[in-house]
C-alpha distance (Angstrom), angle and dihedral (degrees) to the residues before:
residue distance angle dihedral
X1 . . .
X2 3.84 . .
X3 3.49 116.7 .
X4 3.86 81.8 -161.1
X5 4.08 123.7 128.9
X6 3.23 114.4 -179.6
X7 3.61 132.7 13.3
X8 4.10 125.6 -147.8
X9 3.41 129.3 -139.6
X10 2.64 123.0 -142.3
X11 4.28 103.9 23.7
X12 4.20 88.9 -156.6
X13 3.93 128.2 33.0
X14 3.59 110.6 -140.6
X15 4.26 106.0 -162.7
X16 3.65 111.5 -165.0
X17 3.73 105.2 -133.1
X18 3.73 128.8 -128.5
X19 3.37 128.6 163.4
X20 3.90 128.0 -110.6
X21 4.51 78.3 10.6
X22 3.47 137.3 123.2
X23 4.27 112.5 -138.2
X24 3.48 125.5 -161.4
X25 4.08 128.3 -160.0
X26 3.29 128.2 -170.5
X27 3.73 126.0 -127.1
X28 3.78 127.1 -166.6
X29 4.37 130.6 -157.8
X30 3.96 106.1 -163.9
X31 3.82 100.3 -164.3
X32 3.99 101.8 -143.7
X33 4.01 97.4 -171.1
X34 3.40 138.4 69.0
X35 3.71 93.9 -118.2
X36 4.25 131.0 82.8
X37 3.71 117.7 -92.9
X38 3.00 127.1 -157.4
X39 4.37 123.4 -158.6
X40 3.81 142.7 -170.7
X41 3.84 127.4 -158.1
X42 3.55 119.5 -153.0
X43 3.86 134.8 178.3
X44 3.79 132.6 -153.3
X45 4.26 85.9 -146.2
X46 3.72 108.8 43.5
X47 4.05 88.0 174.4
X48 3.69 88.5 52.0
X49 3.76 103.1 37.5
X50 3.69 137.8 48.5
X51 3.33 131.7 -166.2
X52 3.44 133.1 -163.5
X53 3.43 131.8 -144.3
X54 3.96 87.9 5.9
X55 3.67 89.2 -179.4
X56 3.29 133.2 35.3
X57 4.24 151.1 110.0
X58 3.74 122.4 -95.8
X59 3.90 105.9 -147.0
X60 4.07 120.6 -124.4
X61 3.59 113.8 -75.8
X62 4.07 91.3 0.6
X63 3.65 137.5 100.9
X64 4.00 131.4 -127.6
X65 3.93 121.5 -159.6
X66 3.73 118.5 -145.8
X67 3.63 122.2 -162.9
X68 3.88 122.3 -137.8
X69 3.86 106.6 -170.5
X70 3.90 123.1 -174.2
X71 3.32 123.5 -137.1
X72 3.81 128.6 -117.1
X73 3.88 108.1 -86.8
X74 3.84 118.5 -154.7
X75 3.42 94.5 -151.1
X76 4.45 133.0 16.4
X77 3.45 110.4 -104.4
X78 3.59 126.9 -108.1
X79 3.99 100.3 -104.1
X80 4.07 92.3 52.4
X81 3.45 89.5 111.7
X82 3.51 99.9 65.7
X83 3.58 97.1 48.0
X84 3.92 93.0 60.8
């Protein structure tokens, strides 16, 4: 038995850079019970990251999709290198 609630797809968010451009992912929550749950987003850069809904309640047996956008950067940052 999984003790499990929600499952996330996908596990990493991959934003496709572009200078001067704001890039949205999409995240989803796959509710696997047959109970309400409920889920907060938070990010460790707030002026970098935005997430939307933050809060919310993924029904039983339902999924919700959340939306993590990056904001436009004025310049690449320094450890875009190693991520190519």
């Amino acid at each position: 038995m999984s003790n499990e609630l929600l499952t996330i797809d996908p596990i990493d968010l991959q934003f496709a850079f572009e200078l001067k451009k704001q890039i949205s992912c999409s995240l989803y929550l796959a509710n696997k019970t047959d109970n309400y749950v409920a889920f907060k987003v938070k990010t460790t850069n707030p002026k970098k990251y935005c997430v939307r809904p933050n809060t919310g309640v993924v029904l039983p047996r339902s999924s919700s999709e959340v939306l993590v956008t990056m904001q436009a950067q004025k310049e690449a940052p320094a450890d875009m290198s190693r991520n190519l």
